[in-house]
ZAMARGU-4260 file (C-alpha; in steps of 0.2 Angstrom, whole numbers, plus 5000, padded with zeros to 4 digits):
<rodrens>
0) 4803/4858/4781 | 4785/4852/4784 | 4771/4861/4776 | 4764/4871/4790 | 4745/4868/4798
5) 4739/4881/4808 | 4732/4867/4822 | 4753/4860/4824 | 4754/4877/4835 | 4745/4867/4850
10) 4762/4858/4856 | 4755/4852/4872 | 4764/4839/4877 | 4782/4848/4871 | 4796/4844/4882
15) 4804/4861/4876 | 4790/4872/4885 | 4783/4863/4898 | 4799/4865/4913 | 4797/4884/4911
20) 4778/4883/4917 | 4787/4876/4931 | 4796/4889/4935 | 4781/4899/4931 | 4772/4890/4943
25) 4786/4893/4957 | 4782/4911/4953 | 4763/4912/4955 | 4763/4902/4972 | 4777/4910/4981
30) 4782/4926/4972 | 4797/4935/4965 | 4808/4934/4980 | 4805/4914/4981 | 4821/4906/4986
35) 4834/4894/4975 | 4831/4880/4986 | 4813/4880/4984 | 4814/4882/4967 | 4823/4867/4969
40) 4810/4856/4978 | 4797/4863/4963 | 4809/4856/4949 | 4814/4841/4960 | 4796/4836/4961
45) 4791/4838/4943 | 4783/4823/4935 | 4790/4825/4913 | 4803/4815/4906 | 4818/4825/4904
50) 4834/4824/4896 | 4853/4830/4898 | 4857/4845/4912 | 4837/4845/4917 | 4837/4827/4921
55) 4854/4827/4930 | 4849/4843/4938 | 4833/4835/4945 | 4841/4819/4949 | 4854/4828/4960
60) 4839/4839/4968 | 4830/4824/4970 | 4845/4815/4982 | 4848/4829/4991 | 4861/4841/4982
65) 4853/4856/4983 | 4856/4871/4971 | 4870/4879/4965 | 4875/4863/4967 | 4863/4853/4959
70) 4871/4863/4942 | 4889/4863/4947 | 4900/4853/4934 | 4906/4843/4949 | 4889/4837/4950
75) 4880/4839/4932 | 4892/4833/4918 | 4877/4840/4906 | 4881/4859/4916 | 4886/4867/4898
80) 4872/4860/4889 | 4857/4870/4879 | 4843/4865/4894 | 4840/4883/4903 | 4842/4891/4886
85) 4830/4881/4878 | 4818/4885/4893 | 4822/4904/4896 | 4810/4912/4887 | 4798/4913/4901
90) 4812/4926/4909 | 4811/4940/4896 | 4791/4936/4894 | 4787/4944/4911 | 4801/4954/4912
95) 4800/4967/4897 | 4814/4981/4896 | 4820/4974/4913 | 4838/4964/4908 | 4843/4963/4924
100) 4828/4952/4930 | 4830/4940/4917 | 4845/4938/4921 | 4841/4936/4942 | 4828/4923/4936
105) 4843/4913/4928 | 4853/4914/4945 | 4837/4907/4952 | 4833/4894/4939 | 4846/4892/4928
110) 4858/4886/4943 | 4847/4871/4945 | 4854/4863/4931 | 4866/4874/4922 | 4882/4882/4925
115) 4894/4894/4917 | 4892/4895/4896 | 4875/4883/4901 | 4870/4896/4913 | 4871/4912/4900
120) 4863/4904/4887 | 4848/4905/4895 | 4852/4923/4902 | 4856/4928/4886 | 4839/4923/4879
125) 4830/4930/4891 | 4836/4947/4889 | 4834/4945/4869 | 4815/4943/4874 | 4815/4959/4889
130) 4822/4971/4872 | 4811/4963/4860 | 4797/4970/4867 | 4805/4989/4864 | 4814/4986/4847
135) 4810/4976/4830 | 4828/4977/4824 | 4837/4957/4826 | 4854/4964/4828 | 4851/4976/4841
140) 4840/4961/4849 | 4854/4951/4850 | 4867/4964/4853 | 4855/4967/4871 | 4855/4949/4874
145) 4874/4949/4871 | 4875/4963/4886 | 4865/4950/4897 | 4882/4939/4898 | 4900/4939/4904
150) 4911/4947/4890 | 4924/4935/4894 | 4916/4920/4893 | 4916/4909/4878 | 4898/4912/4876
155) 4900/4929/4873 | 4915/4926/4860 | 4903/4915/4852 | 4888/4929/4848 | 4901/4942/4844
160) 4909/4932/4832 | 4891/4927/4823 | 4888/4945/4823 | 4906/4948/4815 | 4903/4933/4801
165) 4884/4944/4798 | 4891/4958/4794 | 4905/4952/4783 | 4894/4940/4774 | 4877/4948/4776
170) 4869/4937/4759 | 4878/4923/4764 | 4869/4911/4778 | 4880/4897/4773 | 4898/4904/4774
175) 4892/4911/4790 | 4887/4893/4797 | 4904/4884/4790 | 4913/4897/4800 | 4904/4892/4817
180) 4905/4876/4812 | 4924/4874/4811 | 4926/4885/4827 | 4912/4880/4841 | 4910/4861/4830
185) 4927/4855/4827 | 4938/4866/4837 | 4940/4855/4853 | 4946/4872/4863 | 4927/4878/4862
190) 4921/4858/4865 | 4930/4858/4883 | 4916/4853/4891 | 4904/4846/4880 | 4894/4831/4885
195) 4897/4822/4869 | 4912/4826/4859 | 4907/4820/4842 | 4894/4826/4829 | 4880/4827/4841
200) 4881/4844/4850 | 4873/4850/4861 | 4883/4864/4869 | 4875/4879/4873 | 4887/4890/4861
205) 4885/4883/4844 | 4864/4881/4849 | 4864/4900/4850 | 4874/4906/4837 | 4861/4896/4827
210) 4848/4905/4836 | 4857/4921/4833 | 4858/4916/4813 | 4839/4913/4812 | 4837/4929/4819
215) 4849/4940/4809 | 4848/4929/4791 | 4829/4929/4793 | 4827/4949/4793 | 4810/4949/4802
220) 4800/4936/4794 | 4794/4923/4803 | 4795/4908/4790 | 4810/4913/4783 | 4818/4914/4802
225) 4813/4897/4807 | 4820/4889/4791 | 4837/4896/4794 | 4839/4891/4812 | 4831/4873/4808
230) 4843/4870/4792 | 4860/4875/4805 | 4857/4859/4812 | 4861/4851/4831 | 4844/4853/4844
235) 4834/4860/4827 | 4818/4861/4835 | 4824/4872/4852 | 4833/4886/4842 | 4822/4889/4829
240) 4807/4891/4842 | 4819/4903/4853 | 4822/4913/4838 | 4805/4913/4832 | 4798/4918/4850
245) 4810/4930/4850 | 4805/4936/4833 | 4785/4935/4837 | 4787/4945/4855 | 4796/4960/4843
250) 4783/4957/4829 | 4767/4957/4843 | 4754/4945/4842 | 4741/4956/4835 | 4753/4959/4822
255) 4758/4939/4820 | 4751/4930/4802 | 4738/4923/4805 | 4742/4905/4802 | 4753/4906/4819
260) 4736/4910/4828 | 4720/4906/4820 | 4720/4889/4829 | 4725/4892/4847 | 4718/4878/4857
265) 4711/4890/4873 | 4705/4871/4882 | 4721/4860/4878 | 4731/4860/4896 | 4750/4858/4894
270) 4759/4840/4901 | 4762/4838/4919 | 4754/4857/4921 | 4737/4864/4927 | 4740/4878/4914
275) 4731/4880/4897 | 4736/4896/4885 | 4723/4908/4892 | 4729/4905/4909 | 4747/4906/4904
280) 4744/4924/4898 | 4734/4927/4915 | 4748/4922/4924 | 4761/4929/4914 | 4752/4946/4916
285) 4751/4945/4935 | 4768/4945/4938 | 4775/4957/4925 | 4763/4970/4935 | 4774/4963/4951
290) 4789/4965/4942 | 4788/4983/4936 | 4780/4986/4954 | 4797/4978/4961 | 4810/4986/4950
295) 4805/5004/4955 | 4791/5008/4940 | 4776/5011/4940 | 4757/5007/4933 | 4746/5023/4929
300) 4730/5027/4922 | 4729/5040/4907 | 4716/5053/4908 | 4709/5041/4893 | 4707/5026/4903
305) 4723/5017/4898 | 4734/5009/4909 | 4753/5014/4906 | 4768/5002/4913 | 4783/5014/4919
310) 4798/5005/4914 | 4815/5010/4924 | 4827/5008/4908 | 4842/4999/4916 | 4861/4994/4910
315) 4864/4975/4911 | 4872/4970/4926 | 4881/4951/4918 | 4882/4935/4931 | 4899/4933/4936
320) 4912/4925/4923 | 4912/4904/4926 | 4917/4891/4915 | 4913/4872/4917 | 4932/4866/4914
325) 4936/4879/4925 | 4923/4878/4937 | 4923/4889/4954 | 4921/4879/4970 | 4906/4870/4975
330) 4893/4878/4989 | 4892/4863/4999 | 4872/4865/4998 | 4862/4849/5005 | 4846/4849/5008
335) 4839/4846/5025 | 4828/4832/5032 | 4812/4846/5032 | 4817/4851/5013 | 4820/4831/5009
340) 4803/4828/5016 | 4795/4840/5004 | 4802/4831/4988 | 4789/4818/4983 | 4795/4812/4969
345) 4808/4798/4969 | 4822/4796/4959 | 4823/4782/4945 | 4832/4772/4957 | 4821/4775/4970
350) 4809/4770/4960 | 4815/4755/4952 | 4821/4749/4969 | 4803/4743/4974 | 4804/4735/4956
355) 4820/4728/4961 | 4815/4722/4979 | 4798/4714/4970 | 4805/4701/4957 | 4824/4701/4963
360) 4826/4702/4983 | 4842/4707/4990 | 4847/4717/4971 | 4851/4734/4973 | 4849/4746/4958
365) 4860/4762/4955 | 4861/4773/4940 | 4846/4768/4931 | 4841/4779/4917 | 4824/4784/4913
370) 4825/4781/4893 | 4812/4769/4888 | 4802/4770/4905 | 4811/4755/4915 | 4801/4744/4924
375) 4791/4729/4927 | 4785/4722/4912 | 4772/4710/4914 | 4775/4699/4898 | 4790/4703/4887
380) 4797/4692/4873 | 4789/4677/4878 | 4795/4677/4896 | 4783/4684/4911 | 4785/4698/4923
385) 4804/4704/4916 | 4812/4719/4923 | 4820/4731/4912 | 4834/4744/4916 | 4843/4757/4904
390) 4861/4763/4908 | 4860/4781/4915 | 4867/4790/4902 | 4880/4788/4886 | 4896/4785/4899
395) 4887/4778/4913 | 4880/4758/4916 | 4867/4754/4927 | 4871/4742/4939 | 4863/4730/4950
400) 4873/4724/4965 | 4870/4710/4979 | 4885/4704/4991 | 4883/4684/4990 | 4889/4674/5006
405) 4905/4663/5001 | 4899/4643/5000 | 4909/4635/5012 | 4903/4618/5004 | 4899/4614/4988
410) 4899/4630/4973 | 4887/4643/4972 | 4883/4649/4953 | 4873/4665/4948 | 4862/4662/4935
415) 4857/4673/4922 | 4842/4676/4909 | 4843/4692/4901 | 4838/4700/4885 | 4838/4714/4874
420) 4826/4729/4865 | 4821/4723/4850 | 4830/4740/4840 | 4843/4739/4847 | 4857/4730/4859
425) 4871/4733/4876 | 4886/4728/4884 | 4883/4717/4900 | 4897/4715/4910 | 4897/4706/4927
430) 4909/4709/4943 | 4914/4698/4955 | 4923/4709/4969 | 4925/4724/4958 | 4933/4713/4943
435) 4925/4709/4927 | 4922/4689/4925 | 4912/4693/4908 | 4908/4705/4895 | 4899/4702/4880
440) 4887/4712/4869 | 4868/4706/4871 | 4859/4710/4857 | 4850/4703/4839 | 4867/4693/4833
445) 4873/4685/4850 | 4855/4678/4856 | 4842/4665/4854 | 4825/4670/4853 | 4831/4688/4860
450) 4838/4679/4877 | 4854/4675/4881 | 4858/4664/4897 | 4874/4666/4907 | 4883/4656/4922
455) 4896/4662/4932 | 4903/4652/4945 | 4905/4660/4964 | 4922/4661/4974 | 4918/4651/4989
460) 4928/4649/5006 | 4933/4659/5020 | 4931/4677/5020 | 4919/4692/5018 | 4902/4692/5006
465) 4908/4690/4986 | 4901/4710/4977 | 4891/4704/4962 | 4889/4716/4951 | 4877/4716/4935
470) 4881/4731/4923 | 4870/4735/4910 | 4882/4746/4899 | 4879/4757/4883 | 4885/4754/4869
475) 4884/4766/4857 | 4868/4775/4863 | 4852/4765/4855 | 4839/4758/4864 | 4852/4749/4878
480) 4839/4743/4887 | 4842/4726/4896 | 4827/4713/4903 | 4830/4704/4917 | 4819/4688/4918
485) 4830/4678/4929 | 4844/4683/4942 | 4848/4669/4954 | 4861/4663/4963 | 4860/4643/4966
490) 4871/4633/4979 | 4875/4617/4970
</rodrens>
């Protein structure tokens, strides 16, 4: 672990905090009782990079599929992923001893990317942080969160079984972490709908069990709790930050060492948000005194001039039981041409298509990725004014696609110039009427001077427009970036 600086606490441009403030933000301008879909057009028109269920999520929300379905497996193949609990601490934060509005919150929020095991993650964080306000003890914590979820799901199987493996090997954090391992790591029944089915893993189960093991392995203090969570492995910076928020919310900030607070940066504003700390907290105040207000409680005034919050204690009532291989059906929920209007920001293809239309007329891009920022380069590798694409995700090309009329004298050829990231390479493929006519990697070993040049001759004579298609395919998930300089078709 590195040594820990009081100043690393001003995380400001952290991609693992900044989507709640939208949802924050959703809150403070239209209130509690704010509707899915426009919580959809807030997250839709959000300006950060974002990765798995989040970016598929907004990507659906961004052409029209509006929530639930925008998190629907059918739609999001990321639906199981860790994304709404990486992001759900905001939903215990202003919803303190109130489970059951943390867990409305992630039917609200959570649905615009997740679904099923994806979804109660972030439900069962949530209503870790609405207990952690009234109790310092992990285990009860984690067993309020566990009451937050399903009991059927998988989920829940998961955090009963941590706790099981606790208790039988309370001074043992390493026996405990090899039994999640060969259940939720290598067991491919509790992998059914995993986004990647290798080492990398990034369902929500084995995520939270590894909050769940900071938590109960790190009995209270703070260091000791991150350094667990971090050494289980898999998205090591998002669970040790939910078990230590967790953690700080039952510890209390007055109460936190020090070092976590000393250097708060009251000026720094958060990326892609008008928020700063101070303005979070104001925020974050305001709609806890809604919330109590809206739940049946109460704010009095004691005779000493202290205010009092009357919490209504409440059972958790669970979402109901999905799973993303066995998804329910879908809600047939589009947007409408008043909603569609309201969504400013494009997708990457809509973006890339002005790109597109600028250097390559008559292209049309689909499934661009947003890794590595594509667009126009103005200069790159020697060559000027070279457009770059990045296939959409580990399983997905991008593809760029022109219907060429057929010569009826003479040949038409298309004529390629292409070229690869510097770190790393990717499989182009191109299509002529839906069949591949090449396929070769492009990358360090298989160019000159980072270029490679390719011709492929046209089908001419009679009949309809011949497809080209241009893929730019992964291939094995590392800086797959292609450069266009040159796509041309030339009658000869």
């Amino acid at each position: 672990m590195p040594k820990w600086k009081p100043e690393l606490i001003n995380q400001f441009h952290q991609d693992d905090i900044y989507v709640e403030m939208t949802f924050l933000r959703t809150l403070e301008i239209h209130g509690w009782d704010v509707s899915i879909r426009q919580a959809g057009i807030d997250f839709a028109n959000s300006g950060y990079p974002l990765w798995h269920a989040n970016r598929f999520g907004r990507e659906n929300l961004r052409a029209g599929i509006a929530p639930p379905d925008s998190g629907h497996p059918k739609f999001n193949a990321h639906a199981d992923d860790i994304d709404y609990q990486i992001e759900a601490d905001y939903a215990g934060l202003i919803a303190p001893g109130m489970p059951n509005l943390a867990i409305e919150l992630g039917e609200k929020f959570g649905r615009l990317m997740n679904y099923g095991d994806g979804l109660y993650g972030g439900q069962f964080v949530g209503g870790m942080y609405a207990e952690a306000f009234f109790n310092k003890d992990p285990l009860e914590i984690v067993e309020a969160g566990l009451q937050c979820v399903p009991d059927g799901s998988q989920f829940a199987e998961c955090i009963r079984d941590v706790i099981t493996w606790y208790e039988e090997n309370p001074d043992d954090w390493q026996k405990t972490w090899e039994l999640i391992e060969a259940k939720y790591q290598d067991n491919p029944d509790y992998r059914r709908a995993s986004c990647d089915k290798g080492d990398f893993n990034i369902d929500a189960k084995i995520n939270a069990a590894y909050i769940v093991m900071g938590l109960l392995y790190g009995e209270g203090d703070m260091d000791k709790t991150i350094i667990i969570s971090t050494r289980c492995g898999q998205d090591s910076d998002c669970n040790p930050a939910n078990a230590a928020g967790v953690l700080g919310t039952a510890i209390g900030r007055k109460n936190l060492p020090k070092k976590f607070t000393s250097a708060i940066n009251p000026e720094g504003v958060f990326s892609h948000t008008a928020y700063t700390f101070p303005a979070l907290i104001e925020v974050s105040e305001k709609l806890v005194r809604q919330a109590v207000v809206r739940e049946g409680g109460k704010i009095e005034e004691t005779v000493f001039g202290k205010e009092i919050l009357l919490i209504p204690v409440e059972s958790p009532k669970p979402s109901r039981l999905e799973q993303c291989w066995e998804p329910g059906p879908v809600a047939n929920s589009r947007f409408t041409e008043e909603e569609m209007a309201k969504i400013t920001a494009g997708s990457v293809d809509r973006q890339m298509q002005a790109s597109v239309d600028k250097l390559f007329p008559g292209w049309k891009i689909s499934k661009c990725g947003a890794d590595l920022d594509p667009r126009i380069h103005e200069e790159f590798g020697g060559k000027k004014t070279v457009l770059m694409t990045h296939p959409l995700n580990r399983s997905t090309a991008c593809v760029l696609t022109k219907n060429v009329e057929r010569s009826q004298r003479g040949k038409k050829t298309l004529h390629l110039v292409v070229g690869h990231n510097p770190r790393g390479n990717f499989k182009l493929i191109v299509k002529i009427d839906g069949k591949p006519v090449t396929e070769k990697i492009v990358g360090p070993k298989t160019t000159t001077d980072g270029w490679e040049e390719i011709s492929v001759e046209l089908p001419g004579g009679e009949g309809k427009p011949v497809k080209v298609e241009l893929l730019n395919a992964p291939n094995g998930w590392s800086f797959e970036a292609a450069y266009w300089a040159s796509i041309a078709v030339v009658s000869e």
